[in-house]
N, C-alpha and C positions, 0 to 999 in steps of 0.2 A: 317584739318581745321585751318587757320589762320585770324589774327586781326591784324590792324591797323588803327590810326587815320589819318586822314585829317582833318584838322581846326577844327571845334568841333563836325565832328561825325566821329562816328566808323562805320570799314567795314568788313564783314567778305569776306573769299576766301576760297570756295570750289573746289576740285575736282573731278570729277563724268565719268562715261565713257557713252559716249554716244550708241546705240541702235548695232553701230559697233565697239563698244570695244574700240574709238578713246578716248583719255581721254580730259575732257573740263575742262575750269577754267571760273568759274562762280565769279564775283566778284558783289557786291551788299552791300547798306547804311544799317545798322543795326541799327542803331539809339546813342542814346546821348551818353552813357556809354558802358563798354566793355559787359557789362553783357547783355547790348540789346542785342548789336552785335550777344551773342552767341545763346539765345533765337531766335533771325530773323533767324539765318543761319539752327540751327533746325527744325525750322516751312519750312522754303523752303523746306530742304531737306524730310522732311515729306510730302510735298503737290506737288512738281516735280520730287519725284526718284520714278521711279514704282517700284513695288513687287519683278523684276529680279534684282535692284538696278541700270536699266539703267534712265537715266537723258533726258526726253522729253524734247524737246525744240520749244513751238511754235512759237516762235519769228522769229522760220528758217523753220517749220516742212509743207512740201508741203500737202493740202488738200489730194491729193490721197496717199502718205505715213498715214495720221490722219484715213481714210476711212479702210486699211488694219489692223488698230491697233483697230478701233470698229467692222471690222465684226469678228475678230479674239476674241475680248472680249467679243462680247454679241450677233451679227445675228447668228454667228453659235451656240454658245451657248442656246442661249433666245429662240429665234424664229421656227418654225417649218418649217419642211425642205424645203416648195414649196413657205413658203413666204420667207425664203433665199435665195432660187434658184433666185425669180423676184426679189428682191432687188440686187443680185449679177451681173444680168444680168444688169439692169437699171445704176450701176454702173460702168461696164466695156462700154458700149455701148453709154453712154450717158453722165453721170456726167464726169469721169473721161476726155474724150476727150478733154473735155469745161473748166473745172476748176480743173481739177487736178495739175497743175505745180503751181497756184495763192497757198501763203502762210497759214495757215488757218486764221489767226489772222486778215488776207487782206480780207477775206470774208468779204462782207455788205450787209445788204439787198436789196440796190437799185442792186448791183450785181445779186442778186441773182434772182430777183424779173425778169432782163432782161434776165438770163438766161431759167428760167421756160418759159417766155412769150413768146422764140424765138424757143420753141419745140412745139408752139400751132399745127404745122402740124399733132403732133402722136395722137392719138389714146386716148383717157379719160382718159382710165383705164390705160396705160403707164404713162400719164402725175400725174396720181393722185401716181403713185409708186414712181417715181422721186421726189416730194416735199413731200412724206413720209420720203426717203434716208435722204432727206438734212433737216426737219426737227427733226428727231431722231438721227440723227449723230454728230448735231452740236448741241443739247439738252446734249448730252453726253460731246462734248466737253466742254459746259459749266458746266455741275449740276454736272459730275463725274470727271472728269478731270481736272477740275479749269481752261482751256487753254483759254477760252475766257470770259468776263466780261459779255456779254449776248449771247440769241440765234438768229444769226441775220436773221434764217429760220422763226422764230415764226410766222410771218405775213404772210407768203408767201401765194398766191393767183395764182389759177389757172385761165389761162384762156379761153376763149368757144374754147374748146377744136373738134376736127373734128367728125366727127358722125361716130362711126365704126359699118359695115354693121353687127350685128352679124346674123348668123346663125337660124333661128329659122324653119326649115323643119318639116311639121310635114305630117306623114304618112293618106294615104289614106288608107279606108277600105282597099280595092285592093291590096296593097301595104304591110299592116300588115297581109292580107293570106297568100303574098310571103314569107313573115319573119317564119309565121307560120311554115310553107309547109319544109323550108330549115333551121330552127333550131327547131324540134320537141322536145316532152321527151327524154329525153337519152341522150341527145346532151348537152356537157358540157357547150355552151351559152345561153341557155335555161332558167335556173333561173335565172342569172341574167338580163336576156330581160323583162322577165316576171316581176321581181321587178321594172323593171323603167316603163313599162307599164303600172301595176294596184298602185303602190303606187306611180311613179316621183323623188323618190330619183337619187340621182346624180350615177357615174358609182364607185366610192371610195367608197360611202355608201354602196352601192351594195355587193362591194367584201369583208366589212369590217363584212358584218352581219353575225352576231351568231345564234347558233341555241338557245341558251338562249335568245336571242334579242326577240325571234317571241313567243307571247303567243296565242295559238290556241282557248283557251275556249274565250277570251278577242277580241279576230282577230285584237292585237294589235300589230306593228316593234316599239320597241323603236331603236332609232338612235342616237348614242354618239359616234360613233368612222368613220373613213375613213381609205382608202386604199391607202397610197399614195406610187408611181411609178414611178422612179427614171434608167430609162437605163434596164428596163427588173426586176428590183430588189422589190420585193413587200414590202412595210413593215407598217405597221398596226399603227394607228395613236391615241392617245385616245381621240382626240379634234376632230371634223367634219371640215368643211369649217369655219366657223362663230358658235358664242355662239347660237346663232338663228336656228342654225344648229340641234342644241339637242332638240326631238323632237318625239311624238308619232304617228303614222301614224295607224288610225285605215284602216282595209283591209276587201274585198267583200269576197265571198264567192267561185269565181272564182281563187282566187289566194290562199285563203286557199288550194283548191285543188289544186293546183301546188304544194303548198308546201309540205301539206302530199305524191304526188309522188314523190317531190324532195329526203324527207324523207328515202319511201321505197327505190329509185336506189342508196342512198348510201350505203344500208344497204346491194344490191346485191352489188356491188362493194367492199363492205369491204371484205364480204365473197369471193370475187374473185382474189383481193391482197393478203391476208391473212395476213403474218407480212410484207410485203411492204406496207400496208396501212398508210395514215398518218392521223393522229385524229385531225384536226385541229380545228374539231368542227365550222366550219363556214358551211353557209348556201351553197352558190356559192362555189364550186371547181372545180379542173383537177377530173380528172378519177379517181387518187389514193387517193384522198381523202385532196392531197397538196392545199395551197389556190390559188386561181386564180388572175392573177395581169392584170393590164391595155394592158399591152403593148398586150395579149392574144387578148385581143376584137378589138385589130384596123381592126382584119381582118373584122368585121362586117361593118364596115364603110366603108371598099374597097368595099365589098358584095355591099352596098346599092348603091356607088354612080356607077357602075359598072350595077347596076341591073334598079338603078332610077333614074339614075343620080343625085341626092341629098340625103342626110341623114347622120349621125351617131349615135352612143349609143346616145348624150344624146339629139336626137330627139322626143327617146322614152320620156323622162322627157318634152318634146314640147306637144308633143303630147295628152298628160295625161292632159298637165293641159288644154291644149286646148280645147277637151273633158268636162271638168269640165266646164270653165267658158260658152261654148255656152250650156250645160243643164241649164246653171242661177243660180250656188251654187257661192255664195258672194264672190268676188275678196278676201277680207282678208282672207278667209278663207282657198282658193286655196294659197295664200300666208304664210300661217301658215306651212300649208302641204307640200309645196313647201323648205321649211327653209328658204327665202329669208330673209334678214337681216332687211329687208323696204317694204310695202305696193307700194312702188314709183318703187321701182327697179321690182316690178311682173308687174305694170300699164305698166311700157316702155318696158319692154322686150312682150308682150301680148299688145301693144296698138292698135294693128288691130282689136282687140274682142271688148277692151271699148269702142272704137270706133262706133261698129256696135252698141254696146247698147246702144253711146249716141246717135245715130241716131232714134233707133227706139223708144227712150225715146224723144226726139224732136218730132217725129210723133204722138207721143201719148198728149202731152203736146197741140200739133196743135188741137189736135181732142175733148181735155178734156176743154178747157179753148176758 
């Protein structure tokens, strides 16, 4: 660290090695007297040397170099695996292409604002993960980092984004005797068909449930963990989808009996593994007693659309609530059950049912008034 005057202020001069060991010379005004000088040149080096003692510099520091230093600091870290994975992805396949080379410091929001607006092609829910990226990234780069003077994402505004057709198949009687017929008791996809069936839970809540979860005098599934599935790799989750997500699901009297058989074949099976068994204490397993992961069930989805030409697991969660809403049990309430984070997201995904109901509510309204 050294000092020197020019006319009447002081300068210090640092040197610091940068992220590839290159060494920088940082020179910058320290103020009136030498003592500023030394106080500014400590503050600097306290607020731009990181933790390794390497010397960020965003005055030079490319957007997609800034991106690899926050998922490195805090997506992998923070975040839970499946919203890393879409952040990872939204960033390789989209951000970076477009503004990865631009400086970070060079971000603005009119930039920004033109870049969100020129992906209106994709998809909502891509578009809504994209101005997630860029406004938590560059939140970082300001509130933690110091790199920018503000967040120039903060504003950003999506725009009417394209309508993606989602999936919403739901089984015919007909169709769930097939399911029946070809995954009976015994059959290691059995419980958890049966769970999305009579309760809707998603296919991670499914594989996640405990047998501590299920209270049988109560005929209540508490729901607070997921099964998230990763390349064949199961690994057990303690947050659901969404806070919305944790949730009690009281159950009929049909699926209690499932589950007390579920019950007794694991208890043949234990007795038929013997010390190969695995106690994993979940509800849904393999044979030996190991927990059962996603990538197992795709085969049922081949089954369906092979069989009916449309369908997968979480048809059955279609299905259920489709069930529900045309008996006439109150949209929020199917939405409670459901976990849906919003009453709006069960309305649009199910808007062919309230539809029917506003129609025959219009008919009745003709007929009452």
């Amino acid at each position: 660290m050294h000092f020197r005057k020019r006319g009447a202020k002081w300068y210090f001069i640092v040197t610091v090695p940068d992220e590839f060991g290159n060494k920088v010379k940082v020179s910058r005004v320290g103020g009136d007297t030498r003592a500023d000088a030394a106080k500014a040149a400590h503050k600097f080096l306290f607020e731009n040397v990181d933790p390794y003692g390497y010397y960020e510099q965003p005055e030079t520091m490319p957007y997609s170099q800034f991106l690899g230093l926050w998922v490195r600091e805090y997506v992998d870290i923070m975040l839970r695996p499946a919203t890393a994975r879409a952040y990872n992805s939204a960033i390789n396949n989209h951000i970076v292409p477009a503004l990865g080379e631009v400086p970070l410091v060079r971000l603005t929001p009119r930039a920004l604002q033109n870049f969100v607006s020129s992906q209106r092609q994709l998809a909502g829910s891509t578009l809504a993960i994209i101005r997630n990226v860029l406004r938590r990234s560059l939140a970082y780069a300001h509130e933690t980092c110091r790199f920018l003077q503000r967040n120039p994402a903060a504003q950003l505004r999506l725009p009417p984004a394209r309508v993606a057709q989602r999936e919403t198949h739901v089984f015919t009687p007909e169709q769930l005797e097939v399911i029946w017929q070809k995954f009976p008791r015994g059959h290691k996809f059995h419980m958890p068909i049966m769970l999305a069936y009579y309760t809707g839970m998603r296919l991670g809540e499914c594989l996640a449930l405990a047998l501590s979860d299920v209270d049988m005098e109560a005929g209540m599934v508490s729901i607070h963990a997921t099964m998230y599935d990763d390349g064949g790799a199961g690994e057990l989750q303690p947050m659901p989808k969404t806070r919305s997500s944790i949730r009690a699901i009281p159950f009929s009297s049909q699926l209690a009996a499932e589950l007390k058989a579920q019950q007794h074949w694991q208890k043949e099976q234990r007795l038929a593994y013997g010390k190969y068994w695995h106690a994993s204490g979940l509800v849904c397993t393999n044979d030996n007693g190991a927990q059962m992961t996603a990538s197992r069930l795709r085969y049922f989805g081949e089954f369906c659309r092979q069989e009916f030409g449309a369908g997968s697991f979480h048809s059955l969660r279609h299905t259920h609530a489709t069930m529900l809403l045309e008996a006439g049990v109150d949209l929020e309430l199917v939405s409670k059950r459901l976990g849906h984070s919003s009453i709006v997201i069960t309305s649009r995904v199910y808007s062919h049912i309230t539809e029917n109901r506003n129609s025959v509510m219009r008919e009745a309204l003709e007929r009452a008034l």
